[in-house]
KOLRO-418285 format. One line per 5 residues: number of its first residue (from 1); their letters; for each residue x, z, y of C-alpha. Coordinates in steps of 0.25 Angstrom, whole numbers, plus 5000, padded with zeros to 4 digits. Layout:
REM residues N
NUM) A) X/Z/Y ~ ...;
//
This chain:
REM residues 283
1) XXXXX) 5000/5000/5000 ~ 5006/4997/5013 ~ 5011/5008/5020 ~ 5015/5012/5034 ~ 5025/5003/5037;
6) XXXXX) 5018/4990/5031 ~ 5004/4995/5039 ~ 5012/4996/5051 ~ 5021/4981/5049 ~ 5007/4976/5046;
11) XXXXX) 5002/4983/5060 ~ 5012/4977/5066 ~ 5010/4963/5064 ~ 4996/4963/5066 ~ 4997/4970/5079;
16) XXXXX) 5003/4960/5089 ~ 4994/4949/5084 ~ 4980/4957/5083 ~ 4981/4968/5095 ~ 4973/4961/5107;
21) XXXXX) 4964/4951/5096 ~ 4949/4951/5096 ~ 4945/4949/5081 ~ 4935/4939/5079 ~ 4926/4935/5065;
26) XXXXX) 4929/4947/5054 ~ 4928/4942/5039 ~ 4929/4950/5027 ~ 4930/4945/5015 ~ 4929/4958/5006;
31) XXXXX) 4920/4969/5011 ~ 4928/4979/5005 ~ 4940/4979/5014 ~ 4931/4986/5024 ~ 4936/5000/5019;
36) XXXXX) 4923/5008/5024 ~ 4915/5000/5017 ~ 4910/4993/5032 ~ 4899/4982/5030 ~ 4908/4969/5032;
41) XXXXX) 4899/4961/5042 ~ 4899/4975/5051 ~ 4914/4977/5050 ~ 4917/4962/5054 ~ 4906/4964/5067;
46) XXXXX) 4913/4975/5071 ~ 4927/4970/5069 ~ 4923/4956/5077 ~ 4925/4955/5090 ~ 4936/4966/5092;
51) XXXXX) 4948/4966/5100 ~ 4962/4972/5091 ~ 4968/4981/5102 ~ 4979/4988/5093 ~ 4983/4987/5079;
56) XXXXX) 4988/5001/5074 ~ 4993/5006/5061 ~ 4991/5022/5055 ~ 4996/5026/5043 ~ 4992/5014/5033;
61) XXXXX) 4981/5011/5042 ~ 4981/4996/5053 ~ 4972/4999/5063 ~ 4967/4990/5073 ~ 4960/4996/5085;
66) XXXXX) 4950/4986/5090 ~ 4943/4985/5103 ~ 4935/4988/5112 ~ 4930/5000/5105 ~ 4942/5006/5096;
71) XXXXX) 4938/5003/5085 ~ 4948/5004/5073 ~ 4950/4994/5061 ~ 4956/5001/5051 ~ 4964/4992/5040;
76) XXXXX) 4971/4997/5028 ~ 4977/4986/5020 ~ 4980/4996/5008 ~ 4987/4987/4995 ~ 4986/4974/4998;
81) XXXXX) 4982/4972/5013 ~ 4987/4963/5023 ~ 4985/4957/5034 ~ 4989/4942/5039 ~ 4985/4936/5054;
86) XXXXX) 4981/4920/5053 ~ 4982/4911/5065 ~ 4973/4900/5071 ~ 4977/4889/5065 ~ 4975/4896/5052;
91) XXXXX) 4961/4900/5052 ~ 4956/4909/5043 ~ 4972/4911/5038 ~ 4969/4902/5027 ~ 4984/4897/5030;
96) XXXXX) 4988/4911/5029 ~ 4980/4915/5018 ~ 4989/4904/5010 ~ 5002/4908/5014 ~ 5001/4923/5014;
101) XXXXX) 4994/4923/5001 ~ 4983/4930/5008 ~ 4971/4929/4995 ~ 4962/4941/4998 ~ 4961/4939/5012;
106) XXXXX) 4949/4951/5015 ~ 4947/4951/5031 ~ 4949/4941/5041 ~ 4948/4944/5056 ~ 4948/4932/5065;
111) XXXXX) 4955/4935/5077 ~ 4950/4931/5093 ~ 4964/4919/5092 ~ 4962/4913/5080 ~ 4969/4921/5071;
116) XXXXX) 4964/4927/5057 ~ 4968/4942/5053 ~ 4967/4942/5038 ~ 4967/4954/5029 ~ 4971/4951/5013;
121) XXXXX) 4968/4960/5004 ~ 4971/4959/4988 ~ 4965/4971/4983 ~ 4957/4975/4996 ~ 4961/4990/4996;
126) XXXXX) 4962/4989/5012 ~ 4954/4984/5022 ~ 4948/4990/5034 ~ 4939/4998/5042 ~ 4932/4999/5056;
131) XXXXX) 4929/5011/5062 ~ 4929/5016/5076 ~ 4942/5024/5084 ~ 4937/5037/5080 ~ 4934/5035/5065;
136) XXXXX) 4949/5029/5065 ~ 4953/5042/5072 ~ 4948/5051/5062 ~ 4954/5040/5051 ~ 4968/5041/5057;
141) XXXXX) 4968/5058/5058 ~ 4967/5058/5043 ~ 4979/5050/5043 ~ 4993/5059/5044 ~ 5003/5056/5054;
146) XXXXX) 5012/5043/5055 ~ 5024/5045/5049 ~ 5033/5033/5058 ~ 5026/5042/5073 ~ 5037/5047/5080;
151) XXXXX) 5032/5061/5080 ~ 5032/5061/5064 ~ 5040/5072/5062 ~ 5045/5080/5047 ~ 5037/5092/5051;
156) XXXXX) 5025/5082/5052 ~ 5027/5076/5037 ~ 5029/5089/5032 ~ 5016/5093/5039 ~ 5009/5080/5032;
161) XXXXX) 5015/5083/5020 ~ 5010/5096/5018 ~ 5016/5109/5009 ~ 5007/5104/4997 ~ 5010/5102/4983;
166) XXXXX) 5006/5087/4985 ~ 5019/5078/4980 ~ 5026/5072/4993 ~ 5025/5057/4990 ~ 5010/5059/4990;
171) XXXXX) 5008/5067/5001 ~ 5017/5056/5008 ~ 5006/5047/5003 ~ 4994/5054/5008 ~ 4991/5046/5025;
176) XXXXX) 4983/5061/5029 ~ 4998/5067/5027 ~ 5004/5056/5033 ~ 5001/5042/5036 ~ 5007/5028/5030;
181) XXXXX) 5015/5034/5020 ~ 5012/5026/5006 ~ 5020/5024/4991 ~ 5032/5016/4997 ~ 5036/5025/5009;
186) XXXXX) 5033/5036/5003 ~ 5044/5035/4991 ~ 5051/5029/5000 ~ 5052/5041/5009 ~ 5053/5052/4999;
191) XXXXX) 5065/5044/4992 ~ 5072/5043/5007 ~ 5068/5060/5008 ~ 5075/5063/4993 ~ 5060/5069/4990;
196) XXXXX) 5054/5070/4977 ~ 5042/5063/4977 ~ 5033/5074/4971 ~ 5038/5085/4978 ~ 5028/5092/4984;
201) XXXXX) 5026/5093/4999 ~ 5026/5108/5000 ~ 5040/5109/4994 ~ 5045/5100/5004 ~ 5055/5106/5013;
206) XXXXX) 5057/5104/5029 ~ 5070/5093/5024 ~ 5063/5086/5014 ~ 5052/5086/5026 ~ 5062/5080/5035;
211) XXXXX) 5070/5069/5024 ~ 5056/5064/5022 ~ 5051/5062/5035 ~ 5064/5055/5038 ~ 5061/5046/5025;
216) XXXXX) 5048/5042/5028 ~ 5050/5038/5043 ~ 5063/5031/5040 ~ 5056/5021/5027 ~ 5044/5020/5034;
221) XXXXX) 5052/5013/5048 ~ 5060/5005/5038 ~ 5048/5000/5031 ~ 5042/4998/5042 ~ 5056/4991/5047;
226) XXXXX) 5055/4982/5036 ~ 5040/4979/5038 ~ 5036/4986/5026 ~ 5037/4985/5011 ~ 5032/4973/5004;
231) XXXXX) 5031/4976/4989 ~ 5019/4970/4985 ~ 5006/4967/4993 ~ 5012/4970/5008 ~ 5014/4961/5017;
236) XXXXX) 5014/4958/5033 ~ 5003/4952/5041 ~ 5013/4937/5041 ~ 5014/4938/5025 ~ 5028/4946/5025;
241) XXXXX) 5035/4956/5019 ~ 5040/4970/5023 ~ 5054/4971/5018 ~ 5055/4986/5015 ~ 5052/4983/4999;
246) XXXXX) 5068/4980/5000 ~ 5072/4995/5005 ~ 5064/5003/4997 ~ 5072/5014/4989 ~ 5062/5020/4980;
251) XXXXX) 5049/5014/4980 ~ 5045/5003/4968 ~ 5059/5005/4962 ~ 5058/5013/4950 ~ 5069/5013/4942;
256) XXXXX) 5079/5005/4951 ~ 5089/5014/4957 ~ 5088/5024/4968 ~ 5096/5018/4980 ~ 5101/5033/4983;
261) XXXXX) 5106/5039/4968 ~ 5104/5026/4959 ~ 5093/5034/4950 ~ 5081/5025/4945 ~ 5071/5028/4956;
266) XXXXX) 5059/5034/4948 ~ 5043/5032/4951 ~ 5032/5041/4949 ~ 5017/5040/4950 ~ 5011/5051/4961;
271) XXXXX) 4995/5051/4963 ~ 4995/5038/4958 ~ 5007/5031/4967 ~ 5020/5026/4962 ~ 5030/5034/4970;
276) XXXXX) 5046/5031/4968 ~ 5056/5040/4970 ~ 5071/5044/4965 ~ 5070/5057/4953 ~ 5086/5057/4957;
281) XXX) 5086/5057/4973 ~ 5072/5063/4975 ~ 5075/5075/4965;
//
């Protein structure tokens, strides 16, 4: 599932070319992409017509403020969403369809100049949902706090994480602890922190507070550097690739040897999630 750093290269390229447009005709193609099981022809009407004034990213969540009343649309793209911006000449992005593969196109949103925003979604796990500024308030409070803000501090990890028994990689997991945190980064992190991946949270110690939330800002800025990490289904609004898959240390490498102490890294299964660590380094 695209995490932090692919939402946030994903808000990226969609922001210069949507901030400021009026979106036009609304097509859906599969009703259930509307995640609050909106009727189709009521979410459509109430998307036409509306002017993008920013496009924000919290947590995993994109979120584009639309005007000229606030209201929020709310897109998670989950497994195997993406998006991808047609031009003019191309109408409908048949031409793009073709060449990005695009073969489960759910939304398309017609744009004021011409152009076509598409959203493709293989297994349509994500979608979206409108709703006005203050429902999208009380959305975002459940969310914990960005971990990339410049006022994210150790104190405020530990806070997220807690003095519970629950095992750190899936406390690092949980978006009310903190937010845009998934598999990769998080096995990433720990790895960097030299923290057991099962340890619980209330055994960790101010350091191991401080190793971590150096960890997890440092993989995050450079995955976010290297626009993400493209393993399987992720891919950016032009069709590329993020180039982070070639940095990683831990994650989706059992077996192979640990870049630190040369052990075979190991992989273990925690509530239900694949999570890759070294038993030598993360002892």
């Amino acid at each position: 599932m695209p995490e932090l750093p692919e939402v946030e290269t994903m808000r990226r390229d969609l922001a210069s070319s949507l901030r400021g447009a009026t979106v036009g005709a609304v097509r859906l193609h599969h009703d259930d992409i509307l995640l609050d099981g909106d009727p189709p022809g009521r979410f459509a009407a109430a998307v036409a017509g509306r002017r993008i004034d920013a496009v924000e990213r919290r947590g995993k969540n994109l979120v584009l403020r639309l005007g000229p009343d606030g209201r929020v649309l709310q897109s998670q793209v989950r497994m195997t969403g993406r998006f991808a911006m047609a031009n003019p000449d191309d109408p409908g992005g048949h031409g793009l369809r073709a060449a990005l593969g695009l073969t489960h196109v759910a939304a398309e949103f017609d744009l004021s100049d011409g152009r076509t925003l598409l959203y493709d979604d293989v297994r349509r796990l994500g979608g979206f949902r409108l709703q006005s500024a203050e429902e999208w308030a009380r959305r975002e409070a459940e969310l914990g706090p960005e971990p990339l803000d410049p006022d994210f501090r150790a104190a405020d990890l530990a806070a997220g994480l807690g003095a519970g028994r629950a095992p750190v990689k899936n406390a690092l997991l949980d978006q009310r602890r903190i937010a845009g945190v998934g598999n990769i980064y998080a096995s990433e992190a720990l790895f960097r922190a030299r923290i057991e991946p099962r340890r619980a949270c209330g055994e960790l110690q101010a350091d191991d507070h401080r190793r971590l939330h150096r960890a997890l800002r440092a993989v995050l800025r450079e995955a976010l550097r290297g626009e993400g990490t493209s393993l399987r289904d992720y891919r950016m609004v032009d069709g590329g690739t993020g180039s982070f898959q070639d940095r990683l240390r831990v994650y989706d490498r059992e077996g192979l040897p640990c870049p630190r102490c040369g052990a075979p890294v190991g992989r273990i299964v925690q509530a239900g999630r694949s999570t890759f660590y070294c038993p030598a380094c993360q002892a």
